[in-house]
VEXDREN-853135 format. One record per residue (C-alpha): residue in three letters; x, y, z negated; residue number from 0. Coordinates in nm, 3 decimals. Layout:
BEGIN
  residu        u        v        w  num
     ALA        X        Y        Z  NUM
...
REM end
This chain:
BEGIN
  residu        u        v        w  num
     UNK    4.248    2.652    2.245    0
     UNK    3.941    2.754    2.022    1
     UNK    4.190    2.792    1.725    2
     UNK    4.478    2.906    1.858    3
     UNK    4.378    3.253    1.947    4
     UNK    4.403    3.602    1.716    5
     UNK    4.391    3.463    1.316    6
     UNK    4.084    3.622    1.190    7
     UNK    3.818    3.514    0.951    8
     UNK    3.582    3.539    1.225    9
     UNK    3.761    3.295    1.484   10
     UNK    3.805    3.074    1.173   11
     UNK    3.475    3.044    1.073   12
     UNK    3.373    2.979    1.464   13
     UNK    3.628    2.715    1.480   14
     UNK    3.518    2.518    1.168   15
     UNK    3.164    2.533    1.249   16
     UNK    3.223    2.471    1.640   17
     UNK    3.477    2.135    1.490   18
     UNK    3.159    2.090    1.261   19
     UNK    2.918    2.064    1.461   20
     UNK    3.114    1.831    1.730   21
     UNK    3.191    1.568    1.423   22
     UNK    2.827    1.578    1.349   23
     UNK    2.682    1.543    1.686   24
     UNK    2.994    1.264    1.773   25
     UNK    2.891    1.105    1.461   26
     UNK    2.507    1.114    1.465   27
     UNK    2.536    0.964    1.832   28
     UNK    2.743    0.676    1.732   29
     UNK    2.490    0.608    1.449   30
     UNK    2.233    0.591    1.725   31
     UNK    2.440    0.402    1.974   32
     UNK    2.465    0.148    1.687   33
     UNK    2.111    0.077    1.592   34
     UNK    2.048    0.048    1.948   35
     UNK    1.948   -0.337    2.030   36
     UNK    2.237   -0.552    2.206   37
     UNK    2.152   -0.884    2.369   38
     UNK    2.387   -1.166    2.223   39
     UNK    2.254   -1.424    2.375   40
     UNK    2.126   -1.508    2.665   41
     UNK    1.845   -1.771    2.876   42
     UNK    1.821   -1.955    2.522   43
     UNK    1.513   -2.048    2.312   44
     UNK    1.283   -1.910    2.023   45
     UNK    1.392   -2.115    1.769   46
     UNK    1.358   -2.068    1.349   47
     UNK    1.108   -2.147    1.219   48
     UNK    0.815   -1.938    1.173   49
     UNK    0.675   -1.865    0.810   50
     UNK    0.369   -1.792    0.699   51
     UNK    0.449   -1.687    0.355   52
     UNK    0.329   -1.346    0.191   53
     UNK    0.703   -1.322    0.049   54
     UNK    0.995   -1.471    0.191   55
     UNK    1.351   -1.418    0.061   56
     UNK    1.661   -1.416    0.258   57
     UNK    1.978   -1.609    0.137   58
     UNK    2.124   -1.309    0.002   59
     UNK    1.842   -1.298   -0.282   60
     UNK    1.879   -0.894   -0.276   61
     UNK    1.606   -0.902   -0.003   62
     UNK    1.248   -0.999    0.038   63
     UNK    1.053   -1.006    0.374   64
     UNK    0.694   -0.881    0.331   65
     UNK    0.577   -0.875    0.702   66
     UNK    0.711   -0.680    1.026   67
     UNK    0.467   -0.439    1.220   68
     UNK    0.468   -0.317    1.512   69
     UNK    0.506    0.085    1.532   70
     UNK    0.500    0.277    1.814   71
     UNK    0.423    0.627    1.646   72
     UNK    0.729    0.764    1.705   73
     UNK    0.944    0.502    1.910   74
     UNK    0.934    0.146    2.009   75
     UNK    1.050    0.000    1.667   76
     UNK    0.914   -0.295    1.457   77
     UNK    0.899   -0.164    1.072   78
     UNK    0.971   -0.436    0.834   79
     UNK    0.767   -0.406    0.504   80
     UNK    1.031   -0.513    0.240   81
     UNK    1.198   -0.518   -0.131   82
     UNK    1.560   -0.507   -0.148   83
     UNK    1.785   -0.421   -0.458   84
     UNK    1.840   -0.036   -0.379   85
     UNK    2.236   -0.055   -0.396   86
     UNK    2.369   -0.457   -0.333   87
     UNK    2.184   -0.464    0.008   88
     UNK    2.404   -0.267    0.246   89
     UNK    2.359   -0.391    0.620   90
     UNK    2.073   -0.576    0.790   91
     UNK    1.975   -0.653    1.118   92
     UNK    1.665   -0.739    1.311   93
     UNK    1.737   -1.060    1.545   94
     UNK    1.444   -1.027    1.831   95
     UNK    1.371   -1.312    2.096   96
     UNK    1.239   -1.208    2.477   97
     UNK    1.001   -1.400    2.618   98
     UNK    1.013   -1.574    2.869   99
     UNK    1.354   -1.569    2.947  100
     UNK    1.457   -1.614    2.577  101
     UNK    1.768   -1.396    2.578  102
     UNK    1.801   -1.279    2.187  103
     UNK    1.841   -0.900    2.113  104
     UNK    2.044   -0.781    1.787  105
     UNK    1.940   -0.408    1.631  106
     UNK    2.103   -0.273    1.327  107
     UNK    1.836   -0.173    1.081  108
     UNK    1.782    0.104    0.914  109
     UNK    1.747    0.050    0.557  110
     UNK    1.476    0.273    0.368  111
     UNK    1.445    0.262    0.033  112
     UNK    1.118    0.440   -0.092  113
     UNK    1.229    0.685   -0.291  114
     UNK    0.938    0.607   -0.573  115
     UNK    1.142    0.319   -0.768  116
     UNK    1.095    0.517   -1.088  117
     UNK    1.392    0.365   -1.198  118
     UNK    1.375   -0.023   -1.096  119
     UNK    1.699   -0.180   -0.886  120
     UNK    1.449   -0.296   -0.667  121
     UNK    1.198   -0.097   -0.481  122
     UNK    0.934   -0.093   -0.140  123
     UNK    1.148   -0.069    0.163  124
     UNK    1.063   -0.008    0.550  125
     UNK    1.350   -0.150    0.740  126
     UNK    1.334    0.017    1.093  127
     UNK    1.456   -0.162    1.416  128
     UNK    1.419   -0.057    1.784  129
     UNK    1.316   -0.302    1.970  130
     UNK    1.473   -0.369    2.314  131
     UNK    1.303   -0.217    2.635  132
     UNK    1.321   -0.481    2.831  133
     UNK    1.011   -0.723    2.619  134
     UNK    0.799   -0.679    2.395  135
     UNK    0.885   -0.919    2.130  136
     UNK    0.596   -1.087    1.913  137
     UNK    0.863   -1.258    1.656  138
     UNK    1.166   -1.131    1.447  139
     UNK    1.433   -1.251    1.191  140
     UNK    1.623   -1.120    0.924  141
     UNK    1.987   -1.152    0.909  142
     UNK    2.243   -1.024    0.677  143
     UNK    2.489   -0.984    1.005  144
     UNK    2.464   -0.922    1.396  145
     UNK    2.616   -1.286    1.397  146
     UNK    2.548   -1.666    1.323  147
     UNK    2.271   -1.932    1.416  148
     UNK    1.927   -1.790    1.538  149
     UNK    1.817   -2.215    1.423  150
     UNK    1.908   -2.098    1.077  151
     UNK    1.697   -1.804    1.041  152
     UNK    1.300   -1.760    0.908  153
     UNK    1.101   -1.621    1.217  154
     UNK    0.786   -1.384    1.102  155
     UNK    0.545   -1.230    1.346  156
     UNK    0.560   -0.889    1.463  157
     UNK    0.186   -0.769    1.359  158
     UNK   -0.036   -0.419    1.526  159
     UNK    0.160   -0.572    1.868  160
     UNK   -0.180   -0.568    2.013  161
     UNK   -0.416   -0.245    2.015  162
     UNK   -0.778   -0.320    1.862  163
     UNK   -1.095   -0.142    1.831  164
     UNK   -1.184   -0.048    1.471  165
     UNK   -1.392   -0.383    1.330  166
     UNK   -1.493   -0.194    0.982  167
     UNK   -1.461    0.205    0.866  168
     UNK   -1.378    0.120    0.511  169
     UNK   -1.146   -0.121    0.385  170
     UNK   -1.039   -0.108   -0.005  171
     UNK   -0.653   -0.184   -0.135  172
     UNK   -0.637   -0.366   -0.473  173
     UNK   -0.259   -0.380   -0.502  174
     UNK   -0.204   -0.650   -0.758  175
     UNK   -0.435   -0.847   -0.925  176
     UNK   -0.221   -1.039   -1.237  177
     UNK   -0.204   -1.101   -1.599  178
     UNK   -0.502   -1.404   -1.627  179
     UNK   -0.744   -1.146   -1.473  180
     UNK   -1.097   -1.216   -1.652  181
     UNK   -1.331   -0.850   -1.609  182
     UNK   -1.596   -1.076   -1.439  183
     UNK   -1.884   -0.844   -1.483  184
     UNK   -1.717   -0.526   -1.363  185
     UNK   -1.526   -0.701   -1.106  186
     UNK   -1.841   -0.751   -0.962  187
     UNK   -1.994   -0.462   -0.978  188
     UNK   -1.751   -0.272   -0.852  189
     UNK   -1.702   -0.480   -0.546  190
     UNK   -2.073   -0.411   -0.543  191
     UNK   -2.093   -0.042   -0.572  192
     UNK   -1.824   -0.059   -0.305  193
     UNK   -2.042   -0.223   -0.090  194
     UNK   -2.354    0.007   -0.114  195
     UNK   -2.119    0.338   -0.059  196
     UNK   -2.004    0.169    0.294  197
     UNK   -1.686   -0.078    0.221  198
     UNK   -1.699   -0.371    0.491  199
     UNK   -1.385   -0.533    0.373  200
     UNK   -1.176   -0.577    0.041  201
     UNK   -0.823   -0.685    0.002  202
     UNK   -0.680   -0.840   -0.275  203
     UNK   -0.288   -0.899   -0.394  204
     UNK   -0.337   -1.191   -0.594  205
     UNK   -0.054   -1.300   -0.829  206
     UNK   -0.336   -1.503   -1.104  207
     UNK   -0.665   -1.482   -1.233  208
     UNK   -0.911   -1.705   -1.441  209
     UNK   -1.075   -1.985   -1.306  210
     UNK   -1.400   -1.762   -1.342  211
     UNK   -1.281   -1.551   -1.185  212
     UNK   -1.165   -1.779   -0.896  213
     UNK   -1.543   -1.871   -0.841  214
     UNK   -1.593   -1.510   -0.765  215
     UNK   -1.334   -1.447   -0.544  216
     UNK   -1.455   -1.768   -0.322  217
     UNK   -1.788   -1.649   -0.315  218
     UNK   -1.668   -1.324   -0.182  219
     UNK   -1.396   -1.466    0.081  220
     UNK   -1.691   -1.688    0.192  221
     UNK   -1.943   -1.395    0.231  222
     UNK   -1.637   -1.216    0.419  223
     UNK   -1.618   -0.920    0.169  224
     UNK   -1.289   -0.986    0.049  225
     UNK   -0.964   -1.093    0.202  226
     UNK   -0.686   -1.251   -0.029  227
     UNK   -0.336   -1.195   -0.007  228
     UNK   -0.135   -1.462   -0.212  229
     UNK    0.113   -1.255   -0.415  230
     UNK    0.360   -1.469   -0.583  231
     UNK    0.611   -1.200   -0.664  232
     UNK    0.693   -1.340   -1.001  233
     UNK    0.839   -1.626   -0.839  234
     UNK    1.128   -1.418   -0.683  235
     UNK    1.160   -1.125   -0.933  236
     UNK    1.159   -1.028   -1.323  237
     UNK    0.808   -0.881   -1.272  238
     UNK    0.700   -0.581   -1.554  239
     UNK    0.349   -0.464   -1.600  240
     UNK    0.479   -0.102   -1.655  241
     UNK    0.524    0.132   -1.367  242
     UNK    0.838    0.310   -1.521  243
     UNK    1.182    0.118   -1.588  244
     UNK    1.199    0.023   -1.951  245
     UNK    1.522   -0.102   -1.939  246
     UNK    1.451   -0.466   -2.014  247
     UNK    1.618   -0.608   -1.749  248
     UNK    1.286   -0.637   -1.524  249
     UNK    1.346   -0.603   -1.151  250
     UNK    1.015   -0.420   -0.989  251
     UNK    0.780   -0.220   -1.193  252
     UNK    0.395   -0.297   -1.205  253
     UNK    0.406   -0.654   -1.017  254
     UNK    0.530   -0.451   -0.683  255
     UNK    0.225   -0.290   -0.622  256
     UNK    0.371   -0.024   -0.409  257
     UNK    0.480   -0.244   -0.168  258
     UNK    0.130   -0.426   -0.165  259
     UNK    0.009   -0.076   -0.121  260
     UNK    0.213    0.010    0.206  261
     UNK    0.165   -0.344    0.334  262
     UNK   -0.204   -0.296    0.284  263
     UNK   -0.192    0.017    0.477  264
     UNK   -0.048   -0.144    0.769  265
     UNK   -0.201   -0.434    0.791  266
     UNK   -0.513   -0.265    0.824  267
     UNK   -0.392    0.030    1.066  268
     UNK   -0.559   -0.084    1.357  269
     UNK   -0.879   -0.274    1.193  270
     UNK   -0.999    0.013    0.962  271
     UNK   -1.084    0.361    1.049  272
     UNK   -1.028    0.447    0.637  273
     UNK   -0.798    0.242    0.356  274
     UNK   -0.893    0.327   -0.002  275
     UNK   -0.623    0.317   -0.254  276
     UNK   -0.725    0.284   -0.585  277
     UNK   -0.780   -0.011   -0.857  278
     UNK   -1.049   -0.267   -0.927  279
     UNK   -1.143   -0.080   -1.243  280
     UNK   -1.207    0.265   -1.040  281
     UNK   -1.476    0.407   -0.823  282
     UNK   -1.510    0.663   -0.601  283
     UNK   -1.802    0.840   -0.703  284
     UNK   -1.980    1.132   -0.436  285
     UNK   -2.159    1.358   -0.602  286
     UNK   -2.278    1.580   -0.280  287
     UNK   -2.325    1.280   -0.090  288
     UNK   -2.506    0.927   -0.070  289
     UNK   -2.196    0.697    0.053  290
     UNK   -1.826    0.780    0.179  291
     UNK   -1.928    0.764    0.553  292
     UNK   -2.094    1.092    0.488  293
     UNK   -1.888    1.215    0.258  294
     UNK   -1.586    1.205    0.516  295
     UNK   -1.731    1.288    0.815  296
     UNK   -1.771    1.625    0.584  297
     UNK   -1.436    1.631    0.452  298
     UNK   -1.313    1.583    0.794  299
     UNK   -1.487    1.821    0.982  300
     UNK   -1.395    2.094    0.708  301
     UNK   -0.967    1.983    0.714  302
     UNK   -0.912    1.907    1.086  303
     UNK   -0.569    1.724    1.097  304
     UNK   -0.580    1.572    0.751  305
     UNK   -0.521    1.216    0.682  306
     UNK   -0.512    1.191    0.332  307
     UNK   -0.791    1.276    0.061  308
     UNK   -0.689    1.251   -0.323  309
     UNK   -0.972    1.229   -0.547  310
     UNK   -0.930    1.335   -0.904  311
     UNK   -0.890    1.044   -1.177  312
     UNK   -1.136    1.059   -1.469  313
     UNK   -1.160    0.831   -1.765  314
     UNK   -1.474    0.702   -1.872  315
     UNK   -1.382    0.496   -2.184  316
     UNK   -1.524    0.141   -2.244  317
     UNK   -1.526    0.225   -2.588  318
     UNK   -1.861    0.474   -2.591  319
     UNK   -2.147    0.322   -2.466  320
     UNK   -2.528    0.321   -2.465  321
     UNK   -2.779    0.091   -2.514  322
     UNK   -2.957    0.201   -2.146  323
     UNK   -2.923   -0.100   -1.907  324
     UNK   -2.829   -0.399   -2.196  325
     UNK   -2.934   -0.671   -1.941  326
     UNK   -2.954   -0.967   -2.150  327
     UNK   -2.812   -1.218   -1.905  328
     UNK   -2.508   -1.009   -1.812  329
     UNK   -2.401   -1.003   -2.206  330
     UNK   -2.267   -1.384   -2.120  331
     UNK   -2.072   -1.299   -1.859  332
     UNK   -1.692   -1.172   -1.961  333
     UNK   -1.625   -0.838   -1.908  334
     UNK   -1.702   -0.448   -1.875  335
     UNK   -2.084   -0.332   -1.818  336
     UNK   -2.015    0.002   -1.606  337
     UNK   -2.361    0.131   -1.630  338
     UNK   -2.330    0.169   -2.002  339
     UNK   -2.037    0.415   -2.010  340
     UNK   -2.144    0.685   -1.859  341
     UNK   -1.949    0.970   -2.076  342
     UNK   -1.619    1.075   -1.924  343
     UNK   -1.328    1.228   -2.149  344
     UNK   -1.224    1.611   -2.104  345
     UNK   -0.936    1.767   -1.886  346
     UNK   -0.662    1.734   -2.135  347
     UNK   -0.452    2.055   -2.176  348
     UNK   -0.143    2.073   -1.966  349
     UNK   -0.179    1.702   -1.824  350
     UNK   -0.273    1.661   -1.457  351
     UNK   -0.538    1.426   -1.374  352
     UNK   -0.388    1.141   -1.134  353
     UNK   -0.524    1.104   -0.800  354
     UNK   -0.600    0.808   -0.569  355
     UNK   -0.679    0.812   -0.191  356
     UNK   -0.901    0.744    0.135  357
     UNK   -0.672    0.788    0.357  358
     UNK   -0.638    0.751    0.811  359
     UNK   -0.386    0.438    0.808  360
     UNK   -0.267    0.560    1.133  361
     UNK   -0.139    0.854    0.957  362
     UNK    0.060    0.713    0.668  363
     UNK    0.413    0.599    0.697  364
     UNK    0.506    0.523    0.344  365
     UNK    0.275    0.616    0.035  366
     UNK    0.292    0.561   -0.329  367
     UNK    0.040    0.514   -0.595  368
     UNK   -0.080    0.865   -0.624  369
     UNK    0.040    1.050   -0.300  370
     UNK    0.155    0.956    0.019  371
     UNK    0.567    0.995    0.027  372
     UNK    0.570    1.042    0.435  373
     UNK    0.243    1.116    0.659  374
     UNK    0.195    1.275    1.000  375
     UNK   -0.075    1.595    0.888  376
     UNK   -0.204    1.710    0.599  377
     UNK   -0.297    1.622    0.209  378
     UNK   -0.657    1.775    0.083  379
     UNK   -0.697    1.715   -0.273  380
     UNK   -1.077    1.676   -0.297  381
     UNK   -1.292    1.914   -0.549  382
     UNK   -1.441    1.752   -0.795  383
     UNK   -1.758    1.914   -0.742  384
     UNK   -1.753    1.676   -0.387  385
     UNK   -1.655    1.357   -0.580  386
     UNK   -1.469    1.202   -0.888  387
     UNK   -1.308    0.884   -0.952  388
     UNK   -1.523    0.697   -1.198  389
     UNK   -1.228    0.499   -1.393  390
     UNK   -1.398    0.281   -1.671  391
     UNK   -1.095    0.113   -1.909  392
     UNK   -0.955    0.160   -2.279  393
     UNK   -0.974    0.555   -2.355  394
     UNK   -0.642    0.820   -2.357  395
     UNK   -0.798    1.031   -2.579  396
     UNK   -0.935    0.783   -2.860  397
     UNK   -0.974    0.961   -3.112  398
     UNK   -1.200    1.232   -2.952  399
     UNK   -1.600    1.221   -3.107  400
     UNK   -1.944    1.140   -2.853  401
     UNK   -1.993    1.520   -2.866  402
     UNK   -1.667    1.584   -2.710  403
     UNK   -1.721    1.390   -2.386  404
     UNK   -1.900    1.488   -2.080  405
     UNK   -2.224    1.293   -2.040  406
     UNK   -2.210    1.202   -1.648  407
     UNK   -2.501    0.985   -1.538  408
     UNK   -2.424    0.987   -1.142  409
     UNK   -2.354    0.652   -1.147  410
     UNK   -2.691    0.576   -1.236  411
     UNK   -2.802    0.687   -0.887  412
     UNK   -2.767    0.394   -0.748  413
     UNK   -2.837    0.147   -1.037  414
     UNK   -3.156    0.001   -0.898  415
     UNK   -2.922   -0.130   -0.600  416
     UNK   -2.632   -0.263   -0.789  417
     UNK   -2.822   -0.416   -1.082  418
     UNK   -3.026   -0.634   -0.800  419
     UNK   -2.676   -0.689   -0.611  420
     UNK   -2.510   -0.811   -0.897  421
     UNK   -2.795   -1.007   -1.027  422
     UNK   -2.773   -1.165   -0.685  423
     UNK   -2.390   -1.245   -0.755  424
     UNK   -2.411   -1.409   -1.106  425
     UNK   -2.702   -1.621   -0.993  426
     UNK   -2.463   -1.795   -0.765  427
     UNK   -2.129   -1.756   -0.936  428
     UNK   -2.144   -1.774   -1.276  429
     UNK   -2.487   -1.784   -1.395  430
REM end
């Protein structure tokens, strides 16, 4: 015996680390052996019925289905974009159907929590299933337990099944759009600057907006600019506006725009060679550069490997302004004129400037707002001397005088373009 020999602090500390090591091992291959799919059922049907909706919840109400994607990065699993509450939801399992035979395959997810709730009880969660060997299943349910009636059970289809050829390079993430959203003008003319620095496609979590703003957004899903994502999360959760847990018995900070984020990221994985992360309000700006399809190529070719670039956040308050480019006929239309505020508010001492992102979907396996969580290569923070995020809202620094901000006009590089773009907009929307 390993233990039995000459008592000595050395043959002790081999035998609990040898009797360590086995319990580990023993355990983590029962862990694996469990997660591995089992067929339950065999020669039977598809059956359950097969939703459509952006979010379904299960019975338990402590989990919401997003969508499943296919993922074959690592291993053959289908991830599950989700929210669950982070401690009441303890087991799930993926139910999958092979075609043709129809014999029905059980795996015991894996249940991941991102680990940016910042303080919610519910938060984004991948849950991670491997799919069985034998098929290559292009429908899954959700199940509380390994057992029960398939007939029962919501059926949602297993997207990225099928490989595709890139049909756009740059496809822009607007995680939640919510609260009666009226910034007509600037709406459109970011959309619009988008457009001119290479954007093909923009996608939209809608929750509500005005009915102005409705008129937009059909003008732009008929054009095929922007795709919208229905995003009824208030109907299943205590929604808050904030990003950090106040403690008000909300459920899911900032209308679960994390999860839109990582949804969006997936869902364009295999249609977009870049997905920008950033808001409605905010711009990518390249100052060395005429568009982002430059701009990247650069950045790429000077950080081989890296999949994510983080542009520095700066605030350009809608509170200073100039009288250049007071176009009479936009003054009726609700919202922010960007081309007037063109003076951006100092580094503040000992405050980091947030970042946003272009990243290489294929790279990304769970982000946040500001940083990826989980990526295969590297993060590049971009200089600002390459490009800035033009972020036009309500100041931080309010109180500071016109002399103290930095006068930054590069926006204006390309305002013969957007002024005619927009014009082109209004006169079919809303003027």
């Amino acid at each position: 015996m390993l233990c039995g020999g000459k008592k000595s602090y050395f043959a002790a500390a081999v035998c609990i680390i040898t009797l360590t090591s086995m319990v580990t091992l023993s355990y983590l291959r029962l862990q694996k052996l469990s997660h591995l799919p089992k067929i339950i059922q065999e020669g039977s049907r598809c059956r359950g019925k097969i939703t459509n909706s952006t979010i379904t919840a299960l019975k338990d109400n402590r989990t919401f289905i997003i969508s499943p994607y296919f993922d074959d990065r690592e291993s053959k699993v289908t991830r599950v974009i989700g929210i669950v509450h982070h401690e009441d939801v303890k087991q799930l399992y993926c139910w999958f159907c092979c075609q043709p035979n129809g014999d029905i395959y059980v795996s015991k997810a894996k249940i991941d929590v991102h680990s940016d709730r910042f303080g919610f009880p519910y938060g984004a969660t991948d849950l991670v299933c491997l799919e069985p060997e034998s098929c290559d299943p292009t429908h899954v349910s959700i199940h509380q337990s390994p057992h029960g009636n398939i007939d029962q059970l919501p059926r949602f289809e297993i997207q990225n099944r099928k490989a595709e050829t890139f049909s756009v390079d740059f496809t822009v993430c607007i995680s939640a759009m919510f609260g009666n959203y009226n910034n007509v003008l600037q709406f459109i003319q970011s959309v619009e600057m988008y457009k001119i620095l290479g954007v093909q496609k923009v996608v939209i979590y809608k929750n509500n907006c005005s009915h102005l703003m409705e008129k937009v957004l059909k003008f732009y899903m008929e054009e095929g600019t922007i795709e919208i994502i229905p995003w009824p999360i208030n109907s299943h959760l205590k929604v808050s506006s904030e990003w950090q847990f106040m403690q008000d018995g909300t459920h899911i900070g900032y209308y679960g725009q994390i999860t839109a984020l990582n949804d969006c990221i997936y869902r364009n994985m295999q249609r977009s060679k870049f997905v920008v992360l950033n808001d409605v309000d905010e711009i990518i700006l390249p100052l060395k550069h005429p568009d982002w399809k430059t701009m990247m190529s650069s950045l790429q070719k000077q950080n081989p490997g890296t999949g994510v670039f983080l542009f520095e956040n700066h605030i350009f308050p809608e509170t200073m302004s100039t009288q250049k480019f007071n176009i009479s006929s936009w003054n009726t239309v609700p919202g922010v004129n960007i081309l007037q505020h063109v003076h951006r508010e100092p580094d503040r001492k000992d405050v980091i400037n947030p970042r946003k992102m272009i990243v290489d979907p294929r790279k990304v396996i769970q982000t946040s707002v500001h940083s990826v969580l989980r990526a295969y290569g590297n993060s590049v923070k971009v200089p600002i001397d390459v490009a800035l995020i033009y972020h036009c809202r309500v100041p931080l620094q309010g109180n500071l005088p016109r002399e103290s901000l930095i006068k930054d006009t590069t926006l204006w590089r390309y305002n013969s373009s957007l002024i005619m773009n927009v014009n082109k907009v209004l006169n079919q929307t809303v003027l």
